[in-house]
C-alpha positions as CSV (number, residue, x, y, z in Angstrom):
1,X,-56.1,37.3,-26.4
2,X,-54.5,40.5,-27.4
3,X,-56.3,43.4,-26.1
4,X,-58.8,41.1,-23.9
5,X,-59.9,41.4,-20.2
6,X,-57.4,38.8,-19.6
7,X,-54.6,41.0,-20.1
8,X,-56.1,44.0,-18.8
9,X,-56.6,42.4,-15.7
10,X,-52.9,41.1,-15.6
11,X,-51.8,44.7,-16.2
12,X,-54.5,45.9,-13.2
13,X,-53.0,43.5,-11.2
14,X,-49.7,44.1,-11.7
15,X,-50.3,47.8,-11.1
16,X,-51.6,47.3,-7.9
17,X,-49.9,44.5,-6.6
18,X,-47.6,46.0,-3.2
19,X,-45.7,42.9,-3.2
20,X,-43.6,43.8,-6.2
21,X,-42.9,47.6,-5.9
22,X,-39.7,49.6,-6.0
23,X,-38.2,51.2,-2.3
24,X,-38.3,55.0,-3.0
25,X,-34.8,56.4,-2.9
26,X,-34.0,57.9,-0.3
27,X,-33.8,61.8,-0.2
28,X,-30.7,63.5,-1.0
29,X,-28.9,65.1,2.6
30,X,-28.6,68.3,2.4
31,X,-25.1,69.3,3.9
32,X,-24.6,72.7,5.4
33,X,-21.0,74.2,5.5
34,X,-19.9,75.4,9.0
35,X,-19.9,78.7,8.9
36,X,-16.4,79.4,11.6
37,X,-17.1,83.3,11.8
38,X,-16.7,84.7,14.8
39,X,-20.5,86.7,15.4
40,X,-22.2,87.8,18.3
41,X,-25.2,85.7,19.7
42,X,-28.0,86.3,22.3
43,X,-28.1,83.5,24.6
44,X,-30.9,83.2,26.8
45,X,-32.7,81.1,29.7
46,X,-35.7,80.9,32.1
47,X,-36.7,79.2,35.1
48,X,-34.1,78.1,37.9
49,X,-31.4,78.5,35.4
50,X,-31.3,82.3,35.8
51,X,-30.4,81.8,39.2
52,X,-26.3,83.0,40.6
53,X,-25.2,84.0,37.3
54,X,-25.4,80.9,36.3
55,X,-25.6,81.6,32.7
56,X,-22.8,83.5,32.6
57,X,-20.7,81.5,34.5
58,X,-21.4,78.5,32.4
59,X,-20.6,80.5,29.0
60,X,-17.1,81.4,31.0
61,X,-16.6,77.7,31.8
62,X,-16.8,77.0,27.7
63,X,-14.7,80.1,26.8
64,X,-17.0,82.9,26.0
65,X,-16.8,86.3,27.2
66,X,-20.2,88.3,28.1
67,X,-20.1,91.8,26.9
68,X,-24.0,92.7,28.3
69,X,-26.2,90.6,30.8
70,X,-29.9,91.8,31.3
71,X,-32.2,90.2,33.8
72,X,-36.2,90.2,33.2
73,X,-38.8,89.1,35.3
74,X,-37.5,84.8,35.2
75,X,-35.0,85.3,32.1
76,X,-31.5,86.6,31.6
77,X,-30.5,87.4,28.5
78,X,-26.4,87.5,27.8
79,X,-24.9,89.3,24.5
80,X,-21.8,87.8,23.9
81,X,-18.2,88.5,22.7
82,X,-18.0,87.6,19.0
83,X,-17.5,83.7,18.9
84,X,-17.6,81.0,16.3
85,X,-20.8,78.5,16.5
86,X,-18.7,75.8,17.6
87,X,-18.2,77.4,21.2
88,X,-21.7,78.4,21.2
89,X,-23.0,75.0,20.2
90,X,-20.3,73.6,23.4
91,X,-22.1,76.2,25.3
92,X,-25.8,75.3,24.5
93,X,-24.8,71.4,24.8
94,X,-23.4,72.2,28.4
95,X,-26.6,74.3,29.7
96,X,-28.7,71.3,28.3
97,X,-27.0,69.1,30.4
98,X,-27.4,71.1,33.3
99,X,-31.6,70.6,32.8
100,X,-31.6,74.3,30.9
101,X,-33.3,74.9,27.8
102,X,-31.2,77.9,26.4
103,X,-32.7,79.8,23.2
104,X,-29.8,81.4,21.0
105,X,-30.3,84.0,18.3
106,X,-27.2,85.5,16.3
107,X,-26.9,89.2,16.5
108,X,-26.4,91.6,13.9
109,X,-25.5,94.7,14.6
110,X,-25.7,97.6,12.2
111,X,-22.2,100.1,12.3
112,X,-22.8,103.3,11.7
């Protein structure tokens, strides 16, 4: 009857029952704007791909100017001409292709 274990159980059972429960929504997607600024970035990579200015040759190949290379003990590091993302993304995309795993940072310079 009303109030009774009958309907207590029922409500248990429908609480707990898998079969009948809602999807969760799906999260929102965040969406970034492109940011088309030209900047300076810090490109780097290790290992065989520091080998015959490779790294700089293949940053010239997708249309961005070096204006510093440094070579460490297995890394070269290339500071480059301001550029927007887009030609550093080609850039990373091309270096990953070649069996590189380039690190990039965006450089901010303070003017005095």
């Amino acid at each position: 009857g009303a109030g009774g274990a009958a309907t207590a159980s029922a409500l248990l059972g429908d609480m707990v029952r898998g079969g009948l429960r809602l999807p969760r929504p799906a999260p929102a997607a965040a969406v970034a704007a492109a940011d088309r600024r030209a900047l300076r970035w810090v490109v780097a990579v290790t290992g065989r791909c520091t080998e015959d200015d490779f790294l700089a040759r293949t940053l010239g190949r997708a249309g961005i100017a070096a204006e510093s290379v440094v070579r460490g003990d297995g890394e070269v590091y290339v500071r480059t001409a301001p550029h927007p993302w887009a030609r550093i993304d080609l850039a990373t995309r091309m270096l990953e292709s070649s069996g590189c795993a380039p690190v990039v940072a965006r450089l901010e310079m303070e003017r005095d």
